[in-house]
N, C-alpha and C positions, 0 to 999 in steps of 0.2 A: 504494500500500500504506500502510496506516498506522501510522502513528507507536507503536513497544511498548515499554514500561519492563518493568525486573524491579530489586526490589531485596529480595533475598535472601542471606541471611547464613547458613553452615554453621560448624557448629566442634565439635572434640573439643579438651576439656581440663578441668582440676581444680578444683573449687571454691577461692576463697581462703580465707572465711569462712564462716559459717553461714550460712543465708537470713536475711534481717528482712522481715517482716511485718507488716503496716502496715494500717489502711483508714482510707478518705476520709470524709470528712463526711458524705458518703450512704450510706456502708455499703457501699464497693465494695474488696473484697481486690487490695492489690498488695504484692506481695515482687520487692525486688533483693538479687542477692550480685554476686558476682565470678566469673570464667572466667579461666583463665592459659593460656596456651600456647606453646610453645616451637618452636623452628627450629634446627633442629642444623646446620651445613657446616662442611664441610674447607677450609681455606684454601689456596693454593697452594702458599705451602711446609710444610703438612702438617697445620699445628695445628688441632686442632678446637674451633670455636667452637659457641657456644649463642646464644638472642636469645631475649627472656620478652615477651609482649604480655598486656597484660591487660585485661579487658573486663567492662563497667558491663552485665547483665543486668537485664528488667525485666519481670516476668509481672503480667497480670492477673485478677482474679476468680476462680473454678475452681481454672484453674490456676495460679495464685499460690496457691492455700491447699494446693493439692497438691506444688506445690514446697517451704511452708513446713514440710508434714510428716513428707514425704522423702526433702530433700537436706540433706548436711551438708559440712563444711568439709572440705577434701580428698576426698570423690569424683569418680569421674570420669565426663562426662557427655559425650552426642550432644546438639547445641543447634538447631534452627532458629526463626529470627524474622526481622526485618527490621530495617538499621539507620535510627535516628531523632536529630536533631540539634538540641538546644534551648538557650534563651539565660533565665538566670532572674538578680536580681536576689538577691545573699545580705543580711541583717539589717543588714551593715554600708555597703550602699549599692554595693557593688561588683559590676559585671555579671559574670556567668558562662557558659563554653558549655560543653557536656558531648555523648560522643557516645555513646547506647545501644543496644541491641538490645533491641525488642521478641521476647519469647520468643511461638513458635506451639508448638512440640512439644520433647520431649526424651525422651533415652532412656538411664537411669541403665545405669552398668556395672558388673558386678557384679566386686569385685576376688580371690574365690577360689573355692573350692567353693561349689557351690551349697546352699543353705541353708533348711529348711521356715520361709516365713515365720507366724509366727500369732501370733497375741495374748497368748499365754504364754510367747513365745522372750522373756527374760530381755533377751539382747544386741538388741533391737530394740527394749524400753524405754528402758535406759541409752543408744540413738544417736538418737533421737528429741529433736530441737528442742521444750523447753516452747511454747506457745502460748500470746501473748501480745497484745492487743488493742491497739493503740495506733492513734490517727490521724497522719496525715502532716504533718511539718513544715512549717513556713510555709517554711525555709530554702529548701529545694530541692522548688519546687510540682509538684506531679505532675499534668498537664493528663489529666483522662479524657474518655476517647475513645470512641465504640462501636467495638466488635470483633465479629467474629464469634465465634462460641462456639470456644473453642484445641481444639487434636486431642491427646489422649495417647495414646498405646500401651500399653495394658493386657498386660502377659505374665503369664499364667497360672505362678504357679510351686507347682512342686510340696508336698504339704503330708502329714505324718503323718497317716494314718488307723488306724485300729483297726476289726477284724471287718469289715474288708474295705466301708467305707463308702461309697466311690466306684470299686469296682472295676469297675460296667460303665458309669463316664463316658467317653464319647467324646473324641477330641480333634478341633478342626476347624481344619483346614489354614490357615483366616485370622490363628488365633490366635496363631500361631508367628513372632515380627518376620523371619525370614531368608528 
């Protein structure tokens, strides 16, 4: 039989910071933020502890500009990617290793009622990350890679109509994440 690897990374947790967003010399979108998450136990004589893990995110192309659009600091997200482990050389001559998750999909959560998203909701300008063009540091080199094209989850969400605009649209059973 032969020899199978798998190296896939699952995670639910909170953004730290906002995405930054970034491209390379060739024109190729990558945005990193942050993930946290936490581990709750009871100790044996009773006390309950916590534990915080925090984790270096890193999308590219696509989906790094759809990350940079909309995710922001504190929400909460479904992650999958792969972890990657590199060694880069900082300005001041000192080596470095860092350990990332390349992002393949994600799937923001929404934290209360659900909400008509559209291009007029007021509260969906004001949460909306400016976008801003920058290349990537010499600091910390970002080796690009080919990828396959990343997989999103598109959830249809509901939206105000008037005079009954899309009252005979169908829904299709694929569309629904659950």
């Amino acid at each position: 039989m032969a020899s199978r690897s798998l190296n896939r990374v699952i995670l639910i947790g909170n953004l730290t910071r906002d995405p930054e967003l970034k491209y390379t010399p060739s024109g190729t979108a990558v945005c990193t933020f942050g993930v946290a998450t936490n581990r709750n136990w009871t100790t044996s004589d009773g006390q309950t502890k916590e534990e915080v893990q925090y984790h270096r995110i890193i999308a590219w192309q696509k989906l790094a500009e759809l990350c940079g659009k909309i995710l922001t600091k504190g929400k909460k997200v479904y992650l999958e990617g792969r972890i990657t482990y590199r060694n880069y050389t900082t300005k001041d001559g000192q080596q470095r290793s860092v350990a990332e998750i390349v992002l393949d999909d994600f799937i923001v959560f929404n934290n209360g009622a659900r909400k008509p998203m559209s291009n007029n909701n007021e509260e969906s300008k004001i949460n909306q990350p400016e976008k801003t063009e920058k290349t990537v540091e010499e600091e910390i080199p970002v080796e690009e890679e080919p990828i396959e094209e990343p997989k999103v989850e598109e959830v249809n969400q509901p939206t105000e109509t008037t005079n009954n605009e899309n009252a005979e649209e169908k829904i299709n059973p694929d569309d629904i994440p659950f």
